[in-house]
Backbone as CSV, one residue per row, in Angstrom:
resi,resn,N_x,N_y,N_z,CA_x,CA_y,CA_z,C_x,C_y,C_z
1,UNK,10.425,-42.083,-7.636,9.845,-41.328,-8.731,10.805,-41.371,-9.900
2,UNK,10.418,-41.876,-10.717,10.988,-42.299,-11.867,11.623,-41.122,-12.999
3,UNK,12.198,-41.253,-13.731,13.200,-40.429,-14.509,12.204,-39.486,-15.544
4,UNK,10.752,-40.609,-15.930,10.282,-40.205,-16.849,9.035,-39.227,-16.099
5,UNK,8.775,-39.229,-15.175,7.808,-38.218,-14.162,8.911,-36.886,-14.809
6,UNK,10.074,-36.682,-14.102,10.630,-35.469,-14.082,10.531,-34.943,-15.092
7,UNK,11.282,-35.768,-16.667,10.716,-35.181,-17.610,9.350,-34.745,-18.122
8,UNK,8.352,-34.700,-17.467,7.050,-34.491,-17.631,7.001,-33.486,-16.880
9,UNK,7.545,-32.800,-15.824,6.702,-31.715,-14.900,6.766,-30.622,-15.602
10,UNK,7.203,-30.364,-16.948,6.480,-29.222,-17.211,5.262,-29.533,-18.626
11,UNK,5.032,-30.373,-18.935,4.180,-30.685,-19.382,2.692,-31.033,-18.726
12,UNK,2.978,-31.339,-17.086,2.027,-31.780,-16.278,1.962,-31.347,-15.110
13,UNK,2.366,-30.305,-15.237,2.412,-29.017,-14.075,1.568,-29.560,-12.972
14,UNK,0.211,-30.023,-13.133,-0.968,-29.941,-12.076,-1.344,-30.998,-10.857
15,UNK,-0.370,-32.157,-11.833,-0.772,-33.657,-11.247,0.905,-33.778,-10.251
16,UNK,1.789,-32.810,-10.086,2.563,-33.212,-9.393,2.829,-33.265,-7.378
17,UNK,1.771,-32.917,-7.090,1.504,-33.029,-6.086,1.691,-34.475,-5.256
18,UNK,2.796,-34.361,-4.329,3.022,-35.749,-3.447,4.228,-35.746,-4.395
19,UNK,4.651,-35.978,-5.472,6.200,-36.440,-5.783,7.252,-35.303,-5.712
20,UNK,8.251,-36.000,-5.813,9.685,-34.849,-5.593,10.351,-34.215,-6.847
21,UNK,10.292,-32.971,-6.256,11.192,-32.254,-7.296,12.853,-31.986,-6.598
22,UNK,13.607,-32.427,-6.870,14.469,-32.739,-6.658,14.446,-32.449,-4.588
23,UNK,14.916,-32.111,-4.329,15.230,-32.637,-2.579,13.854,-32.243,-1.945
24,UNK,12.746,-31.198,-2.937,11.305,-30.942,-2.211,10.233,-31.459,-2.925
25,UNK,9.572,-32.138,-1.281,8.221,-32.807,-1.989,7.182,-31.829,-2.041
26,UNK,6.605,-32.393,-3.710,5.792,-31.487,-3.453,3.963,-31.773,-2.642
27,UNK,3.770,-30.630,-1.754,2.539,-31.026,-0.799,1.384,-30.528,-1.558
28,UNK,1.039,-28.919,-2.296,0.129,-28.602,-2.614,-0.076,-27.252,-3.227
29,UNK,-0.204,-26.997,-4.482,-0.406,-25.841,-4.857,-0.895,-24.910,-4.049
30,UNK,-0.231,-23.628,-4.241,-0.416,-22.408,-3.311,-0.727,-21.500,-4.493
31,UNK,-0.581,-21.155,-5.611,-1.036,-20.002,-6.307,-0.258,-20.593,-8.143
32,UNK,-1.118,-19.752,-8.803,-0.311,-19.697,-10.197,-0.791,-18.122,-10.849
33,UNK,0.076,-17.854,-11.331,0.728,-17.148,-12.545,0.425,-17.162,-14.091
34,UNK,0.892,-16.407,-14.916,0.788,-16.404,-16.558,2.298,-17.304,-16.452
35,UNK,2.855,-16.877,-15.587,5.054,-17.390,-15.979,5.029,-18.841,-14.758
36,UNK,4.211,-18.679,-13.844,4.621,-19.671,-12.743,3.466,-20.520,-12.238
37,UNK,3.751,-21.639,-11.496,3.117,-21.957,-10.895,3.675,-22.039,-9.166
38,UNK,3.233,-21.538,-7.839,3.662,-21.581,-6.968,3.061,-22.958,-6.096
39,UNK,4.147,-23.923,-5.228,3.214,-24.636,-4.360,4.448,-24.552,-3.119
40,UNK,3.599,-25.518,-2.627,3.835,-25.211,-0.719,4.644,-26.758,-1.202
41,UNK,5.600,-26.994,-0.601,6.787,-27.955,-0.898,7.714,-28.351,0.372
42,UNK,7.925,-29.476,0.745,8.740,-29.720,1.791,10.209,-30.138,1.527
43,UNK,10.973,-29.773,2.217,12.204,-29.266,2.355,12.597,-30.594,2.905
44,UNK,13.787,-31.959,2.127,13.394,-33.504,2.624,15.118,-32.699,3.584
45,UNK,15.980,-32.341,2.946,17.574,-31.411,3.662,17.189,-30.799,5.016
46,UNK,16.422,-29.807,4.882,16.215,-28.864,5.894,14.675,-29.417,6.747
47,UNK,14.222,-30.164,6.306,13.064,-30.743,7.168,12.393,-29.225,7.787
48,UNK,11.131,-28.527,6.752,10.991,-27.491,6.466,9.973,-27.359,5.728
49,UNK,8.964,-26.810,5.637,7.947,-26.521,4.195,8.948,-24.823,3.835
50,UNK,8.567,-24.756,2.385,8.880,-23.739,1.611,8.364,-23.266,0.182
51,UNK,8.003,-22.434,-0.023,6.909,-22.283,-1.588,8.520,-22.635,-2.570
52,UNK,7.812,-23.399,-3.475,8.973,-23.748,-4.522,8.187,-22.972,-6.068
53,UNK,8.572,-22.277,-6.710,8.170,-21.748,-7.625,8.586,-22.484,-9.166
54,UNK,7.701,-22.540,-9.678,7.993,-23.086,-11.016,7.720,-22.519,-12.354
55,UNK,8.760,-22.463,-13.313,8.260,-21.318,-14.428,7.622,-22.506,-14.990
56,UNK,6.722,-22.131,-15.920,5.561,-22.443,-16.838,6.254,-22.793,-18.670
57,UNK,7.069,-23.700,-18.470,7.651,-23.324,-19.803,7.037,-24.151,-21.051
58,UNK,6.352,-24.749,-20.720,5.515,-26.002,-21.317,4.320,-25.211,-22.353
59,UNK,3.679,-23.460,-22.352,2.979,-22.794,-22.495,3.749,-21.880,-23.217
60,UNK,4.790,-21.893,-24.002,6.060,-20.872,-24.281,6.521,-21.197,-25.428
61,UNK,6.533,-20.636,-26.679,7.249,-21.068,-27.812,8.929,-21.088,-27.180
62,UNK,9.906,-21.723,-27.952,11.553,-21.486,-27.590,11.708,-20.491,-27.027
63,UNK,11.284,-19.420,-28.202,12.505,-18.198,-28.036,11.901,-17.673,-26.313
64,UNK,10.411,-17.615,-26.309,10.101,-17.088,-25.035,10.126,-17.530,-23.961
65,UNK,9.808,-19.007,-24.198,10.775,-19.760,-22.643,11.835,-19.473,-22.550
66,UNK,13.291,-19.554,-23.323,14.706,-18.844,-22.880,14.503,-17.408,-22.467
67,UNK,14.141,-16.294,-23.042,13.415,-14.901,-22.691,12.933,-15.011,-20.708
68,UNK,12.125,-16.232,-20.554,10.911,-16.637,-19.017,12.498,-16.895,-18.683
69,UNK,13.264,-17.512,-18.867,14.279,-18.646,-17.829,14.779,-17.345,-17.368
70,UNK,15.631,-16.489,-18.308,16.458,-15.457,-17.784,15.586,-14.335,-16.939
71,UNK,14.716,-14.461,-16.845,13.937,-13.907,-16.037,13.799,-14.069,-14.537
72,UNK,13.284,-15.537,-15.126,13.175,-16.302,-13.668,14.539,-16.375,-12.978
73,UNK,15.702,-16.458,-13.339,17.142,-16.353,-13.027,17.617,-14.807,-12.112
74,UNK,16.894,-13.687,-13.255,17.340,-12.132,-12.460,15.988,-12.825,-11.240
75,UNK,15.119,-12.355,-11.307,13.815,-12.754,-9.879,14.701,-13.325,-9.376
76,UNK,15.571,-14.593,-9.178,16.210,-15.550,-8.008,17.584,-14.238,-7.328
77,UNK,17.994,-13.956,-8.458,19.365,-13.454,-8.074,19.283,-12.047,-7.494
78,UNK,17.667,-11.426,-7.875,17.394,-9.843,-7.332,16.989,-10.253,-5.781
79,UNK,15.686,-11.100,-5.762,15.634,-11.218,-4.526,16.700,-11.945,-3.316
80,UNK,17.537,-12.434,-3.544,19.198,-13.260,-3.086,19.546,-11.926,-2.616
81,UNK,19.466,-10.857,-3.228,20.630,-9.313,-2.773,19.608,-8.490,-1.544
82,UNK,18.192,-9.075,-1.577,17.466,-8.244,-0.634,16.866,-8.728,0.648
83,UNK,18.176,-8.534,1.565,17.913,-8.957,2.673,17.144,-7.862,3.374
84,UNK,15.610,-7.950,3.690,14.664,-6.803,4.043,13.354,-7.564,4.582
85,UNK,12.908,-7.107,6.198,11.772,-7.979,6.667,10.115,-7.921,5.622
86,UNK,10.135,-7.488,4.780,9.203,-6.350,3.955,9.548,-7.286,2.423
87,UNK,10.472,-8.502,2.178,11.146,-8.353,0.874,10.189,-10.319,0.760
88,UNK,9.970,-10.997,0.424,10.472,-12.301,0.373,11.058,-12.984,0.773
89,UNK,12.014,-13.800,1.089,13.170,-14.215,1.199,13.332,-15.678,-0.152
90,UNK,14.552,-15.271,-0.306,14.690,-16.515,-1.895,15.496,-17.374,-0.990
91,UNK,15.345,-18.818,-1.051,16.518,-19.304,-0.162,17.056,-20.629,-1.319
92,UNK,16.733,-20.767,-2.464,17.555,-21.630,-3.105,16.806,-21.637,-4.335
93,UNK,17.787,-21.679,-5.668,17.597,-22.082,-7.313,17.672,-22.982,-8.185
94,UNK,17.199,-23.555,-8.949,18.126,-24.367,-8.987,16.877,-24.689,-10.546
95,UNK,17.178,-26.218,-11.108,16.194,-26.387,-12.152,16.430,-28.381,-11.995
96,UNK,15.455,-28.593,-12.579,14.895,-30.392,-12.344,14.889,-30.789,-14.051
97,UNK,15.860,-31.345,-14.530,15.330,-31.226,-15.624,14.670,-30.877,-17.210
98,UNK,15.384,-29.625,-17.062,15.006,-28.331,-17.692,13.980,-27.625,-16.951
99,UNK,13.913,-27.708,-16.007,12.262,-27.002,-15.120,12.949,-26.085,-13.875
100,UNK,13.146,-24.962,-14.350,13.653,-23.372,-13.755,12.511,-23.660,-12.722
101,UNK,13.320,-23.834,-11.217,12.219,-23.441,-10.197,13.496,-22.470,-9.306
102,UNK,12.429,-21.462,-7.900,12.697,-20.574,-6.812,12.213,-21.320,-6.055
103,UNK,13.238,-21.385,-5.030,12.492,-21.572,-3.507,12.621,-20.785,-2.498
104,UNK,11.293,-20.194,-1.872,11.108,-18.828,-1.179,10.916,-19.592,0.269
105,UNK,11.380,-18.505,0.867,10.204,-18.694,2.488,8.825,-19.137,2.052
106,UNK,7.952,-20.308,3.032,6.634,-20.064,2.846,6.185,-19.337,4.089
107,UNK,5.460,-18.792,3.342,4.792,-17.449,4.239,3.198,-18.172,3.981
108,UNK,2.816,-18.140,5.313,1.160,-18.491,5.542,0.306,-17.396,5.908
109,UNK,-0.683,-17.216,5.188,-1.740,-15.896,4.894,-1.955,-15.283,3.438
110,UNK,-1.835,-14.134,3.075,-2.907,-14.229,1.415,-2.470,-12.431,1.196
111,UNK,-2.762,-12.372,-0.075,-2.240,-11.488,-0.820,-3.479,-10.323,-0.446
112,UNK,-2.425,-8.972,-0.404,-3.277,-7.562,-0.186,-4.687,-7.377,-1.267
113,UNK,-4.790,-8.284,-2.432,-5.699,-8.250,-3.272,-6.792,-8.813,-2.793
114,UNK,-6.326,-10.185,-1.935,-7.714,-11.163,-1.517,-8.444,-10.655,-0.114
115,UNK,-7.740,-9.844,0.306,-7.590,-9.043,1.585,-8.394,-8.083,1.584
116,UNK,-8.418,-7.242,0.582,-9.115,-5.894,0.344,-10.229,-6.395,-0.013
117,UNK,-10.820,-4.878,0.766,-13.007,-5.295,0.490,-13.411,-4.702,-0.846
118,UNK,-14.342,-4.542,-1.420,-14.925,-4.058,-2.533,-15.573,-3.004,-1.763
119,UNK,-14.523,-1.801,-1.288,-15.172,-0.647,-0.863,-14.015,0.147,-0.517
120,UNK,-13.412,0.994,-0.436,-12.772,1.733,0.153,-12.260,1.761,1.738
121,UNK,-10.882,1.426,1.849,-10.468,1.362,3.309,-10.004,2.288,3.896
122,UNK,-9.826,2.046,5.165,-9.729,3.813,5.933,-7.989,4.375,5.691
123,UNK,-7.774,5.347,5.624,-6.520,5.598,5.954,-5.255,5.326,6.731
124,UNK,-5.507,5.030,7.789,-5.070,4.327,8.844,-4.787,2.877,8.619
125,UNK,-5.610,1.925,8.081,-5.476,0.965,7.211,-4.578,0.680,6.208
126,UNK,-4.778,2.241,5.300,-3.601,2.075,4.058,-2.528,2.234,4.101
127,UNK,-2.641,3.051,5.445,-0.973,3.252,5.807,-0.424,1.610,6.325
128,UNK,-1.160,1.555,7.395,-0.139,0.094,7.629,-0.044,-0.964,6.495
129,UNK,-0.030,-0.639,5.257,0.385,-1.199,4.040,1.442,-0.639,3.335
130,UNK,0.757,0.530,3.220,2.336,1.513,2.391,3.127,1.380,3.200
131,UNK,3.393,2.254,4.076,4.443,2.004,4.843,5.428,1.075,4.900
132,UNK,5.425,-0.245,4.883,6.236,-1.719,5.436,6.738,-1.723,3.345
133,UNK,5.456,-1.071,2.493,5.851,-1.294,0.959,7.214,-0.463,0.729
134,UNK,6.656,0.827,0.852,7.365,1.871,0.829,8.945,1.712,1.204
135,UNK,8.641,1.506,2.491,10.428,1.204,2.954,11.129,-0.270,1.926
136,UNK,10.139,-0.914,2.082,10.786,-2.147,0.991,11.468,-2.042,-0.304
137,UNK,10.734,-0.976,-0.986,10.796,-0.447,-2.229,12.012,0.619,-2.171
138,UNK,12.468,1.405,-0.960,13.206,2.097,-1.010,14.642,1.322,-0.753
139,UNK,14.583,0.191,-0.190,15.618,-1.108,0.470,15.849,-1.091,-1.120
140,UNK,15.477,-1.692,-1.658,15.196,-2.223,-3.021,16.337,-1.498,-4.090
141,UNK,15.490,-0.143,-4.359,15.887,0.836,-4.629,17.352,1.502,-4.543
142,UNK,17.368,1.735,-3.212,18.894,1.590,-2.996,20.287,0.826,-3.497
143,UNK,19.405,-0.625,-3.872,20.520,-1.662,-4.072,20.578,-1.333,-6.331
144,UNK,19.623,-0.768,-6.118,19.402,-0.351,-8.057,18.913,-1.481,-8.633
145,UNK,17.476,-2.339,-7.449,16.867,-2.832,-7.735,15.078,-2.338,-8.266
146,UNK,14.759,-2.110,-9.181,13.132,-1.693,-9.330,12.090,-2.645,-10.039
147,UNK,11.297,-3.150,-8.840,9.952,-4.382,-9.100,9.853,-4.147,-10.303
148,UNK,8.838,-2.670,-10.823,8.345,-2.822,-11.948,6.709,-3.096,-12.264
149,UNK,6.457,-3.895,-10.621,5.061,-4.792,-10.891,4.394,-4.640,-9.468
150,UNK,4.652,-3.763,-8.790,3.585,-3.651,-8.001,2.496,-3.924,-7.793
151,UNK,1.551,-4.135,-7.361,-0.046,-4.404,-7.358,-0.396,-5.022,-6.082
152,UNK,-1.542,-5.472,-5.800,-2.123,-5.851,-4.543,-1.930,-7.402,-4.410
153,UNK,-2.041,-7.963,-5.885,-1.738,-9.459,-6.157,0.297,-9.993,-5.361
154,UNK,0.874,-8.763,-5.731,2.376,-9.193,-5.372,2.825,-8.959,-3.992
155,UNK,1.459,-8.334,-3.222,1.826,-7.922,-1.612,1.395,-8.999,-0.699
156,UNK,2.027,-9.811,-0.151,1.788,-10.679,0.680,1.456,-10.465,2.389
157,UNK,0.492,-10.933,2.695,-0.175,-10.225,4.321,0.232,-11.810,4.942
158,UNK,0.880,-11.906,5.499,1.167,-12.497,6.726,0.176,-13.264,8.349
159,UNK,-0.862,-13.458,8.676,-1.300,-13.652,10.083,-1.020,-12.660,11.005
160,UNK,0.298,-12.064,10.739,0.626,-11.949,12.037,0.246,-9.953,11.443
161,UNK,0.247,-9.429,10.158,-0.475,-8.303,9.607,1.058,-8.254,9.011
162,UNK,2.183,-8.881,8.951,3.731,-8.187,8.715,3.161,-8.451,7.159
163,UNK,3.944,-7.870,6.241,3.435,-6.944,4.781,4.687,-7.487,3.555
164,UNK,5.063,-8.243,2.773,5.777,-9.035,2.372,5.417,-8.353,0.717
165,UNK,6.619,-7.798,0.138,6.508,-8.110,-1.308,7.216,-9.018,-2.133
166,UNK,6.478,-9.783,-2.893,6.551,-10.886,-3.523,6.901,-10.664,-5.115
167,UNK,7.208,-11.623,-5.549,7.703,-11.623,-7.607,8.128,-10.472,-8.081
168,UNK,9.522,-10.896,-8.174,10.023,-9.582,-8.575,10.707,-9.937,-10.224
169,UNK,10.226,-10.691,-10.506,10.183,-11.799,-11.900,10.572,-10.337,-13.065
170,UNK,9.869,-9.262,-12.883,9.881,-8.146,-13.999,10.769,-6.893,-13.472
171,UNK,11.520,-7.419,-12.243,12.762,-6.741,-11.811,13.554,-6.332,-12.786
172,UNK,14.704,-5.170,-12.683,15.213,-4.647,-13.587,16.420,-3.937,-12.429
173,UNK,17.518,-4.877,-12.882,18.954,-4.220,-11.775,19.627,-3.282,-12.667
174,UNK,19.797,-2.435,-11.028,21.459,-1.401,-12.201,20.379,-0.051,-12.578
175,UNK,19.465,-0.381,-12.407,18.904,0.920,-12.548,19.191,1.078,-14.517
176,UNK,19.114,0.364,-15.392,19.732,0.334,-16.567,18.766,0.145,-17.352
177,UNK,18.894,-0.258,-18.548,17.916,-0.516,-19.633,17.873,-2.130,-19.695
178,UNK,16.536,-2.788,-19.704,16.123,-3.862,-19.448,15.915,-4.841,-21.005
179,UNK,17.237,-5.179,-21.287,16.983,-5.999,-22.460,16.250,-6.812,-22.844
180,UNK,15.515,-7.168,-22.060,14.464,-8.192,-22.661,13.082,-7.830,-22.540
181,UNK,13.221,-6.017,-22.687,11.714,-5.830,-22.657,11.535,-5.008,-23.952
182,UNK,12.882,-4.844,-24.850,12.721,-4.290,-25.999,13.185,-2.948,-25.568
183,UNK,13.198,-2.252,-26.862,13.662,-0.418,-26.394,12.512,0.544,-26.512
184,UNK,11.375,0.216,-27.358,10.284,1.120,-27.419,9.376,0.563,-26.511
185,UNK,9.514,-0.328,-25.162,8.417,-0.899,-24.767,8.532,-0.519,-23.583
186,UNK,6.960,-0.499,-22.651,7.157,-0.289,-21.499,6.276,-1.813,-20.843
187,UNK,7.580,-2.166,-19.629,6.915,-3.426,-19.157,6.735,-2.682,-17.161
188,UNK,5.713,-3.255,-16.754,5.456,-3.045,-15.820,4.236,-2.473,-14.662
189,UNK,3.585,-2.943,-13.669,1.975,-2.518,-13.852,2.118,-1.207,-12.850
């Protein structure tokens, strides 16, 4: 795969399927984002599949792609500090090119959003969700890490029912004031 492919993957985000981004091939989109695109990627080192995440910078004037990179940088380095069965796992960073990618555990099964019915679920139900969140968030928390972005889209369900929170991209360490969200602004869902 040639020099001039790489320089293209963020211009051609869609068609990269089957070539390598640096040591992972990529097999097949798994999800996208407003900031990312996620795919299912094999591991050529660790002989391994793993979701490799890719920021979107091709869709970004300057100033806000540098703004996305340092982003995508805290997300690598917040989830790196949270060792928690409930958390993600980040297992390598790195960039191709100018092309800021994460590489996570791949986790097989689908987000608490695609999961949920268009009706109200029982209690008993919601608990075995909060719960596995809850403690995650308090793991989190502890370290003076806060998501920020909760939702049903960032909770990952597993096969096996284990409860995974995902993108922590709008993370905010230190428990501090979050410079790149401005001072009169509130970021977070």
């Amino acid at each position: 795969y040639g020099r001039n492919k790489i320089e293209n993957y963020g211009k051609h985000m869609t068609d990269i399927i089957g070539q390598d981004f640096g040591r992972y091939r990529i097999a097949e989109k798994a999800g996208e984002g407003g900031m990312a695109i996620v795919y299912k990627a094999y591991d050529k080192r660790l002989e391994n599949y793993v979701a490799l995440k890719i920021i979107r910078i091709d869709r970004l004037t300057p100033e806000m792609a540098k703004k996305s990179v340092v982003r995508f940088e805290r997300e690598a380095k917040s989830l790196a500090q949270l060792g928690h069965p409930n958390i993600v796992k980040v297992l390598d960073y790195g960039d191709v090119q100018g092309n800021p990618y994460i590489v996570m555990e791949y986790l097989p099964g689908g987000t608490l959003k695609e999961r949920l019915p268009n009706r109200p679920i029982s209690w008993r139900d919601a608990i075995k969700f909060l719960m596995p969140i809850a403690e995650a968030l308090e793991f989190a928390h502890q370290r003076g890490i806060i998501h920020r972005d909760i939702k049903p889209a960032n909770i990952w369900i597993e096969p096996t029912g284990r409860v995974k929170i995902l993108d922590f991209g709008l993370a905010v360490a230190g428990g501090g004031v979050d410079r790149l969200s401005g001072r009169n602004s509130v970021v977070g869902t």
